[in-house]
NUNUFI-426444 format. One record per residue (C-alpha): residue number from 0; residue in one letter; x, y, z. Coordinates in pm, whole numbers, plus 32768, in hexadecimal, padded with zeros to 4 digits. Layout:
BEGIN
<site pagu="NUM" pamar="a" u="X" v="Y" w="Z"/>
...
***
This chain:
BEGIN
<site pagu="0" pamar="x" u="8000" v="8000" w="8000"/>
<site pagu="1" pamar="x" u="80FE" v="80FC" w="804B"/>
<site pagu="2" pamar="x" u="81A5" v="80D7" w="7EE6"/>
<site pagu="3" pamar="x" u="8042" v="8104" w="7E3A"/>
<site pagu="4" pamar="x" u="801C" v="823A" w="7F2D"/>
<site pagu="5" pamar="x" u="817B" v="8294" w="7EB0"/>
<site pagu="6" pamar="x" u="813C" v="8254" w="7D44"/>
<site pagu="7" pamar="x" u="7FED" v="8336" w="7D4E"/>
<site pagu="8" pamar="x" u="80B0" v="8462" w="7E2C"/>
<site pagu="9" pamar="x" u="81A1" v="8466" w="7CFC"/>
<site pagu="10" pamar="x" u="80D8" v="841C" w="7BBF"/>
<site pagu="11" pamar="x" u="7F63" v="8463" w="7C11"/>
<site pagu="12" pamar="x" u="7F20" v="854C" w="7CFA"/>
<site pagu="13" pamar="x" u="7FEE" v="866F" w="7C42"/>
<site pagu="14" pamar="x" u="7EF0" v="8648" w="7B2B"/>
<site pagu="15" pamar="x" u="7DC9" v="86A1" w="7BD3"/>
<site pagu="16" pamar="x" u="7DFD" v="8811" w="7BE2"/>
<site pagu="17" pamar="x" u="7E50" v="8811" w="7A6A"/>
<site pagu="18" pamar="x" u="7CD5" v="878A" w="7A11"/>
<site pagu="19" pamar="x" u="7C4C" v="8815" w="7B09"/>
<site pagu="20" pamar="x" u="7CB7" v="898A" w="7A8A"/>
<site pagu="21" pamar="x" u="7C29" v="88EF" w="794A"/>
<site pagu="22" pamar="x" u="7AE0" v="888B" w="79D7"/>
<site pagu="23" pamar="x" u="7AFF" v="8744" w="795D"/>
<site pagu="24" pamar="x" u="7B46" v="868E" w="7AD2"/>
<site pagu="25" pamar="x" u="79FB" v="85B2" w="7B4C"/>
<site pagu="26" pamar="x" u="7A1C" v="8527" w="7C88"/>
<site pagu="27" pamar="x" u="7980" v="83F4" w="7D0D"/>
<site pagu="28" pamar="x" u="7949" v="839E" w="7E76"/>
<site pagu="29" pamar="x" u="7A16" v="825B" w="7E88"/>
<site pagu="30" pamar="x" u="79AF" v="8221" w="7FE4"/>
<site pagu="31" pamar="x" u="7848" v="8214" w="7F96"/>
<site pagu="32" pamar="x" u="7776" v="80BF" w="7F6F"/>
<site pagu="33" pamar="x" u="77BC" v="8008" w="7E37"/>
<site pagu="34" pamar="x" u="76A9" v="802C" w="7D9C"/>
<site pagu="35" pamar="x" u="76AA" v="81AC" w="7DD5"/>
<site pagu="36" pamar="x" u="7812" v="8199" w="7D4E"/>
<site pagu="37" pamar="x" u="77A8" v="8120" w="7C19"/>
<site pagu="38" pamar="x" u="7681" v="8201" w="7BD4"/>
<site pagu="39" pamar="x" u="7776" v="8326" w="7BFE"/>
<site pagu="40" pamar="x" u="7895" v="8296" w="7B20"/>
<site pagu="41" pamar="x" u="7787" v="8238" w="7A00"/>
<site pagu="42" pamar="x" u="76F1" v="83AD" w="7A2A"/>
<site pagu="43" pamar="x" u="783A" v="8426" w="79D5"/>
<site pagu="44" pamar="x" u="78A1" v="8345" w="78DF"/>
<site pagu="45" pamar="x" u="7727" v="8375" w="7859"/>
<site pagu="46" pamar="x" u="775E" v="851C" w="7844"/>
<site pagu="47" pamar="x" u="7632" v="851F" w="796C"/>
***
């Protein structure tokens, strides 16, 4: 866990201020029930 945590620090986190100046950044609430994950993830991916 603490390389993945490493890996995002360095590669994935310094991207989210670049889309989200774009207003292109969707967030989902990954600590939300399943199923309410997925509705959010196929609204985005849906343009909803």
């Amino acid at each position: 866990m603490k390389t993945r945590m490493v890996a995002y620090r360095a590669q994935t986190e310094p991207l989210l201020p670049y889309y989200g100046a774009r207003g292109v950044l969707r967030k989902v609430d990954g600590m939300a029930p399943m199923d309410e994950v997925y509705r959010q993830i196929s609204g985005v991916l849906s343009g909803a």
